[in-house]
C-alpha positions in Angstrom: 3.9 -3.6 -19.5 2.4 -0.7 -18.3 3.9 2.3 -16.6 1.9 3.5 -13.8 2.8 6.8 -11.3 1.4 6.0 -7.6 1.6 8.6 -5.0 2.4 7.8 -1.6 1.4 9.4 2.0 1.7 9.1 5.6 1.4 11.2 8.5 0.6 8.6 11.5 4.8 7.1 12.0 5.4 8.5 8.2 8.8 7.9 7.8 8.4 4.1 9.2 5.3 3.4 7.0 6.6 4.5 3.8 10.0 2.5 4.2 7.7 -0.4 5.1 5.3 0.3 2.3 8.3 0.8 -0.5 9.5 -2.3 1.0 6.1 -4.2 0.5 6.4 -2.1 -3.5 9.5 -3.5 -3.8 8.2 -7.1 -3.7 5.7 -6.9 -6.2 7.4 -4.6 -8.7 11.0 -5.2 -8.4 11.8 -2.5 -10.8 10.3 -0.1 -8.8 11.9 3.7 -8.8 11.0 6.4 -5.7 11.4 9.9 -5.7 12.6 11.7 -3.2 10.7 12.4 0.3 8.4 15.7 0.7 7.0 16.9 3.5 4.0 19.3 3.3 1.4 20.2 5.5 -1.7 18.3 6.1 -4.5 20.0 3.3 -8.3 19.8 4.0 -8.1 19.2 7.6 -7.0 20.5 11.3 -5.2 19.3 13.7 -3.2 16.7 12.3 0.5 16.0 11.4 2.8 16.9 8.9 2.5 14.5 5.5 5.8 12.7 4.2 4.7 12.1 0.5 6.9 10.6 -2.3 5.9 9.3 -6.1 6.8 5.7 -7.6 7.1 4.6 -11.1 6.5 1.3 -11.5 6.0 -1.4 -14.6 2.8 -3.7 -14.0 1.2 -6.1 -16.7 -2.1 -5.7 -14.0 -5.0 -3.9 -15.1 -5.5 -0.6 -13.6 -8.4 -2.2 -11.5 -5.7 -5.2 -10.6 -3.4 -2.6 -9.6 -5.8 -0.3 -7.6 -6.6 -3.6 -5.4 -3.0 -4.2 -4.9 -2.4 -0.9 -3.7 -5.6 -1.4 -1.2 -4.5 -4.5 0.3 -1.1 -2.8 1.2 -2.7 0.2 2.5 -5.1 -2.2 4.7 -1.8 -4.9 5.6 -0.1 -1.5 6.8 -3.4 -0.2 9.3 -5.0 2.2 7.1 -8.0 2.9 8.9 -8.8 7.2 8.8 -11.3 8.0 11.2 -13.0 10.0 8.6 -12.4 11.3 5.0 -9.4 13.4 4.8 -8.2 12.2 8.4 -4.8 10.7 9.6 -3.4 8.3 8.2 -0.6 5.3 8.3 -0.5 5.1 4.5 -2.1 6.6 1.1 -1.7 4.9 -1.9 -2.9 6.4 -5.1 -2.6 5.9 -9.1 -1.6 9.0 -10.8 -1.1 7.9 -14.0 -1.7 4.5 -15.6 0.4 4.7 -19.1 -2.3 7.0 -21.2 -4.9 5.2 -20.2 -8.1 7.2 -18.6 -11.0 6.1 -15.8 -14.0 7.9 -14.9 -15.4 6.5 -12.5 -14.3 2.8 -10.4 -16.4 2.4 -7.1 -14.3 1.7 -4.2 -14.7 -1.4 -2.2 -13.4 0.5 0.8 -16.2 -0.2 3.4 -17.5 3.0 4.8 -16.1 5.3 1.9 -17.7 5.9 -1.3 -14.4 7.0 -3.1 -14.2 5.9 -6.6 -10.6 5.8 -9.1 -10.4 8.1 -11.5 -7.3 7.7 -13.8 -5.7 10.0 -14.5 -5.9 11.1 -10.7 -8.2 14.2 -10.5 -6.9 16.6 -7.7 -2.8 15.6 -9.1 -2.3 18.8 -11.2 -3.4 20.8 -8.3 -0.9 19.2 -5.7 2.6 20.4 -5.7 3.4 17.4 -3.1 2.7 15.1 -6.3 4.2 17.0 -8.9 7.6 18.0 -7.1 7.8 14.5 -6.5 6.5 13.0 -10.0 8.8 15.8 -12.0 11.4 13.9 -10.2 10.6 10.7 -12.5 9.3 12.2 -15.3 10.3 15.8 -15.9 7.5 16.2 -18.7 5.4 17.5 -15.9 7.6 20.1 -15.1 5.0 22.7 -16.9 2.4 21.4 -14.6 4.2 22.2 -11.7 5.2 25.3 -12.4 1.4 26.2 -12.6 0.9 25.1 -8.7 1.1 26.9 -6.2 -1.0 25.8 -3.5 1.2 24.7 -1.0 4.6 24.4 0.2 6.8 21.3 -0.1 9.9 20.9 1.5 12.1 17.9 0.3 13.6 15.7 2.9 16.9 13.6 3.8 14.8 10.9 4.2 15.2 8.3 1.7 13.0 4.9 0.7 15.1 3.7 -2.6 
């Protein structure tokens, strides 16, 4: 078994789609943890809503590629469909960390994106809504965080345990 950091975002119903995505989680990785809720303001775009973002450690015998098409067929069952790259969104699913294992490059099968996975995830150590979260779970990143500044991030009373 494998343990694996995902992120999670939402800003289109957040608090509703992550309770129904942690639910859907919950299903296939029973012992599932969540951090607590953030909520930070959308980055690399206008005009849009507040994100509610949260980090989950899970234990998977998948393959990181089994594991990244998991997360995809949630984020399609739960309406993911951004109008454009960095745009709204009813759920964001990504792997942060996959044990010590390391990805380059993984083309997406997303149709209309050309994202590709990159394990560990590229942009985490510059996002204080993933490593507030992630220190949470694993306060080995604590160092990280205290290196990031780029944005605020307010924790929540929301909860998706």
């Amino acid at each position: 078994m494998t343990n694996c950091y995902i992120g999670i975002g939402s800003n289109i119903n957040p608090e509703e789609n992550l309770k129904a995505c942690a639910k859907m989680l919950r299903a296939d990785y029973p012992g599932i943890t969540f951090s607590s809720v953030y909520r930070t303001a959308a980055r690399d775009a206008v005009d849009q809503e507040d994100f509610l973002n949260a980090v989950a450690k899970i234990e998977t015998d998948e393959t990181a590629e089994e594991l990244y098409e998991t997360l995809k067929a949630i984020e399609k069952e739960l309406g993911k469909d951004p109008p454009y790259p960095k745009g709204p969104r009813t759920i964001d699913l990504d792997i942060l960390l996959y044990g010590n294992f390391q990805l380059s490059a993984l083309p997406s099968r997303q149709a209309g994106f050309s994202f590709q996975l990159v394990i560990p995830h590229p942009r985490m150590l510059e996002r204080r809504f993933v490593l507030e979260p992630l220190c949470e779970l694993d306060p080995s990143w604590e160092e990280a965080l205290k290196k990031t500044r780029d944005q605020e991030c307010k924790k929540t009373g929301i909860s998706i345990s």
